[in-house]
FIKOLZA-1660 file (N, C-alpha, C; in steps of 0.1 Angstrom, whole numbers, plus 5000, padded with zeros to 4 digits):
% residues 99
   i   px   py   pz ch aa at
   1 1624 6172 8602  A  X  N
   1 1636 6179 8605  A  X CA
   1 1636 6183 8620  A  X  C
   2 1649 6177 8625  A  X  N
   2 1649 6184 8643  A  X CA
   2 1650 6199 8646  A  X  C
   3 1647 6201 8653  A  X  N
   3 1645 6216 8654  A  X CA
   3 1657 6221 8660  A  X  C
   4 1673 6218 8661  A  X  N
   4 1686 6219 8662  A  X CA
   4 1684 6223 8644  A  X  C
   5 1682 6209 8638  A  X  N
   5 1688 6213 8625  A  X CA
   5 1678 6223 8614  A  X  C
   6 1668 6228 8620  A  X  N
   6 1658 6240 8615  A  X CA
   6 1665 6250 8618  A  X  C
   7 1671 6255 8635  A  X  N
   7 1676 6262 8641  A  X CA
   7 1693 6265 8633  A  X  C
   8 1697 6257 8625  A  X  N
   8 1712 6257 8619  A  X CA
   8 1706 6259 8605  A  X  C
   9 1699 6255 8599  A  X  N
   9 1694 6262 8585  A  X CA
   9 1690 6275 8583  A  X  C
  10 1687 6278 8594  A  X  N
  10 1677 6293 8593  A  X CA
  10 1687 6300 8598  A  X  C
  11 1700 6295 8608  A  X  N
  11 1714 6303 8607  A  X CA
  11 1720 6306 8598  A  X  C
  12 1718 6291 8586  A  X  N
  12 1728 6294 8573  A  X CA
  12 1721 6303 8566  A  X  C
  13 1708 6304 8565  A  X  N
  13 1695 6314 8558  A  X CA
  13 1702 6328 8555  A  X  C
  14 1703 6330 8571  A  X  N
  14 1701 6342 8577  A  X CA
  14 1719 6353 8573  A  X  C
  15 1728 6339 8573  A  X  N
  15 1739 6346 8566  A  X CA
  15 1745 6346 8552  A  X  C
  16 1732 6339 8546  A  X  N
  16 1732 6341 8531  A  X CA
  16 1729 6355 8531  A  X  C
  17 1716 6353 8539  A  X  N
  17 1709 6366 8533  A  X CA
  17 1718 6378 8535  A  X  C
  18 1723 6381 8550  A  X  N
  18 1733 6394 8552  A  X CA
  18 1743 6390 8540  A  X  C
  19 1748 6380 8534  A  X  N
  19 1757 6386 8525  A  X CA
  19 1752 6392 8512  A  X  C
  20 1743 6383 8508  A  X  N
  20 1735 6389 8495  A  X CA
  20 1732 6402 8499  A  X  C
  21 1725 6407 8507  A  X  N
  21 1724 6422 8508  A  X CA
  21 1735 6430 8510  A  X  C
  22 1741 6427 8517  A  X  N
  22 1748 6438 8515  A  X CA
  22 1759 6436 8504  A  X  C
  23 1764 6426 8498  A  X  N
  23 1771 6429 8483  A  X CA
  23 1763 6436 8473  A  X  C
  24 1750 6435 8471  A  X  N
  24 1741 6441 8466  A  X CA
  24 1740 6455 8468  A  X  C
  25 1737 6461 8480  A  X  N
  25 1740 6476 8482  A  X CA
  25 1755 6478 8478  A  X  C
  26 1760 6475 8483  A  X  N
  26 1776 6477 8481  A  X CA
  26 1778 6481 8464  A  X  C
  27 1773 6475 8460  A  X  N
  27 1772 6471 8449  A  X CA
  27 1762 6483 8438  A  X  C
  28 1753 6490 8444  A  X  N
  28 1751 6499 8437  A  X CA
  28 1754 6513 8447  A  X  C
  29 1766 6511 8456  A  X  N
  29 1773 6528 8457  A  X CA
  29 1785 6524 8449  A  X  C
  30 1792 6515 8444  A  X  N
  30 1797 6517 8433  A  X CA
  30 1791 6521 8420  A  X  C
  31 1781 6514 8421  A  X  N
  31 1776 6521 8406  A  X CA
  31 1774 6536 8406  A  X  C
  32 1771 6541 8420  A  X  N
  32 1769 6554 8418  A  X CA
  32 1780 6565 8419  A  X  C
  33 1792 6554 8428  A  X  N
  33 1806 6560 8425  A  X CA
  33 1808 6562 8409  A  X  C
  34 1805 6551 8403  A  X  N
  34 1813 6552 8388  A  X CA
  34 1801 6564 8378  A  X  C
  35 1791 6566 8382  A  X  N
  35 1778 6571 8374  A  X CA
  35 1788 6589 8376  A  X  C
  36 1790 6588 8391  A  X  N
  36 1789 6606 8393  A  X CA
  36 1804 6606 8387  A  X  C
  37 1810 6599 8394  A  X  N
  37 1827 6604 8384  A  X CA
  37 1825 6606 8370  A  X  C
  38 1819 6598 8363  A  X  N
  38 1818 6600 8348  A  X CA
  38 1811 6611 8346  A  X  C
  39 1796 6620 8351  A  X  N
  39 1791 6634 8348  A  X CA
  39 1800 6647 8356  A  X  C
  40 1809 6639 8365  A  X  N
  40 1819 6650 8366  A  X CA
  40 1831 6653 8354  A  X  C
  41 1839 6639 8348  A  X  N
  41 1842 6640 8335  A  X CA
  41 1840 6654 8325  A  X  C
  42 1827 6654 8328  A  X  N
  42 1822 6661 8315  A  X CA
  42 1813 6673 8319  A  X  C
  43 1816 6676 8334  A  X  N
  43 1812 6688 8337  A  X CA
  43 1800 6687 8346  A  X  C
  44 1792 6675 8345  A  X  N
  44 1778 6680 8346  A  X CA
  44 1781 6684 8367  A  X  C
  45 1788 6678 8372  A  X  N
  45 1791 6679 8385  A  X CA
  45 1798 6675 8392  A  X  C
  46 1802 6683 8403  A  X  N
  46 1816 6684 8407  A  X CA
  46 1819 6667 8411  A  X  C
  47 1831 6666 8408  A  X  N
  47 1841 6651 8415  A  X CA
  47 1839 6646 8425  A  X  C
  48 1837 6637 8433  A  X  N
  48 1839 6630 8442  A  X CA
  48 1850 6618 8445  A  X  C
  49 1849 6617 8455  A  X  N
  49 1860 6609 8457  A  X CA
  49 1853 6593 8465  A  X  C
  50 1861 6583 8463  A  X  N
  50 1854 6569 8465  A  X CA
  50 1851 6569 8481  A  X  C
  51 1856 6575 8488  A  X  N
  51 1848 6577 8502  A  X CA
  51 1838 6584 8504  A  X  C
  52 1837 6592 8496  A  X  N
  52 1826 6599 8494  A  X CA
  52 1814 6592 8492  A  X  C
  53 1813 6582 8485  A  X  N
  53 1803 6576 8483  A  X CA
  53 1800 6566 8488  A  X  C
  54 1815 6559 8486  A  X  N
  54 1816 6545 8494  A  X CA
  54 1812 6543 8511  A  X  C
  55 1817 6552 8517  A  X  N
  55 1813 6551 8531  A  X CA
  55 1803 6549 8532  A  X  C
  56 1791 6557 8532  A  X  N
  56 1777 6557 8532  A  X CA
  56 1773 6546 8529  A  X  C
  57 1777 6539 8516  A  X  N
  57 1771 6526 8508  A  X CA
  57 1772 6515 8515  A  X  C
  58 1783 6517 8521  A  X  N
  58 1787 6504 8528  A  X CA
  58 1781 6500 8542  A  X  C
  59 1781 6514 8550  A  X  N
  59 1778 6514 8564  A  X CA
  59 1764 6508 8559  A  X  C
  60 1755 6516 8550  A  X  N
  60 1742 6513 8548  A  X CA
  60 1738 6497 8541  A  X  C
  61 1751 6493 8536  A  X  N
  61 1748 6476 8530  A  X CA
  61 1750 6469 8546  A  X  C
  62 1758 6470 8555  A  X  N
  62 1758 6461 8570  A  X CA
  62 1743 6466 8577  A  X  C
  63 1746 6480 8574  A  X  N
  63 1727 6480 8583  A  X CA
  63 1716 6469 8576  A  X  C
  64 1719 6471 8566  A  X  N
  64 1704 6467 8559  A  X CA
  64 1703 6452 8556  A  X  C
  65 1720 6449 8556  A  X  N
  65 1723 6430 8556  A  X CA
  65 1715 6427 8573  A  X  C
  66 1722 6432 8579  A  X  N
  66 1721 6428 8596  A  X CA
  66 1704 6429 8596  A  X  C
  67 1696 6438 8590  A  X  N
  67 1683 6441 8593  A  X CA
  67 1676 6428 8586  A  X  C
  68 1681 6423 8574  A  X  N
  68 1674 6415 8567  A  X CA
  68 1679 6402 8571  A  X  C
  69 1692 6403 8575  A  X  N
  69 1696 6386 8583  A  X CA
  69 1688 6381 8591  A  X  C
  70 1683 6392 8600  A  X  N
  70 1677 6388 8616  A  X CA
  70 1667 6385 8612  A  X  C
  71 1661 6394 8604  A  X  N
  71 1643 6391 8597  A  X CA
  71 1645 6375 8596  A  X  C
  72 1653 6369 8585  A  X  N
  72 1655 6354 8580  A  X CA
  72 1654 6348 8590  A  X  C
  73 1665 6351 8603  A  X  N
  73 1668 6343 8615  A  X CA
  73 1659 6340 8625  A  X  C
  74 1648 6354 8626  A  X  N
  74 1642 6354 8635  A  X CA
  74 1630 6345 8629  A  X  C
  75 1626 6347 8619  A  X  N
  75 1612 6341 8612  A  X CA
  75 1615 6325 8614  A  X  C
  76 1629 6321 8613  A  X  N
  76 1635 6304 8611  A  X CA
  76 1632 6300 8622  A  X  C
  77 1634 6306 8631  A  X  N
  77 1636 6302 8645  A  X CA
  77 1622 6298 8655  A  X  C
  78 1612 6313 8653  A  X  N
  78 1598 6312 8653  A  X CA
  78 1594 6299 8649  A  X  C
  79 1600 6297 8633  A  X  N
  79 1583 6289 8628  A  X CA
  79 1593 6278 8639  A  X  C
  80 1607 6272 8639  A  X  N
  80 1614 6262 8646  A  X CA
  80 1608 6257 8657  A  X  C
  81 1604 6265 8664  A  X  N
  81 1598 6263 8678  A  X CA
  81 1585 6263 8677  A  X  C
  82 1577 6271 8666  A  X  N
  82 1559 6265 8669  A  X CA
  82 1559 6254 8662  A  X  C
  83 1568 6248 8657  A  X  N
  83 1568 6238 8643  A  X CA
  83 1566 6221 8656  A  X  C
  84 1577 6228 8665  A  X  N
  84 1581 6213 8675  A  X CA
  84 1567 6218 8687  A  X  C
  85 1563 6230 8690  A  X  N
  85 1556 6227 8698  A  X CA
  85 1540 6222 8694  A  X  C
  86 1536 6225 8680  A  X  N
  86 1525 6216 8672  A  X CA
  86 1525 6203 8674  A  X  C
  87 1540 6198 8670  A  X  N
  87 1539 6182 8669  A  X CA
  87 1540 6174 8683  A  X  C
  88 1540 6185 8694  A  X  N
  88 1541 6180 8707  A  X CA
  88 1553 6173 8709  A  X  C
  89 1560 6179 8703  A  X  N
  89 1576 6180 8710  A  X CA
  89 1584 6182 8723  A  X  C
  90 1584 6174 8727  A  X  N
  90 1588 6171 8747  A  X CA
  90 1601 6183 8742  A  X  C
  91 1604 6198 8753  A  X  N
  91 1612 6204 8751  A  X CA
  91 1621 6199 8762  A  X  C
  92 1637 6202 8754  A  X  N
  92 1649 6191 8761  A  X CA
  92 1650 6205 8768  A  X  C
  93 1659 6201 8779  A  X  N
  93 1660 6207 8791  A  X CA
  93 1676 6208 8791  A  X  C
  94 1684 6213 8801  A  X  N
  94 1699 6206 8805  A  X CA
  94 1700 6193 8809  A  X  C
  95 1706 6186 8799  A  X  N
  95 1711 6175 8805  A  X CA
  95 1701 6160 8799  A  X  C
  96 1689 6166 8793  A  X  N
  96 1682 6157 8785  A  X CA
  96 1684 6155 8768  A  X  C
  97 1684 6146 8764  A  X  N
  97 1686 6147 8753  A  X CA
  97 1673 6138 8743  A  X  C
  98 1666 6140 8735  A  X  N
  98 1656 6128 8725  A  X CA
  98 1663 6119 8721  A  X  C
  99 1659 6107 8722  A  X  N
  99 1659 6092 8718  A  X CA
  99 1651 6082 8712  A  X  C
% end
């Protein structure tokens, strides 16, 4: 594999992963939206409202996507470049291209 198309894999990687994470968090401050409104229901504690919870969940699903995208991206890209400079990989320059 060329190390252009390592370097576009480990892009696509990397924004799988920010989405899986953060739908995933996202995904349990809803749940915890729906958990507390229901023990307010029935007394156990006061109401909230979906900003209330939601904000927090969300800002912290883009942190934690963006934190675990880069990890993906950064690790792809690493092994990309020690991967071509092992096999003694002539690095292209401007204006050069492999053939």
């Amino acid at each position: 594999m060329s190390r252009r198309a390592s370097i576009a894999f480990s892009t696509a990687a990397a924004i799988a992963t920010f989405l899986v994470v953060q739908d995933r968090v996202t995904v349990g401050g809803a749940r915890d939206y729906v958990m507390r409104q229901r023990a307010a229901e029935v007394g156990e504690m006061p109401a909230v409202t979906v900003d209330e919870v939601m904000r927090p969940a969300v800002t912290r699903s883009v942190r934690l996507g963006l934190l675990w995208g880069g990890v993906v991206l950064a690790a792809g890209v690493i092994v990309a470049l020690s991967a071509g400079r092992s096999r003694g990989v002539p690095e292209e320059g401007p204006g050069q291209s492999r053939r």
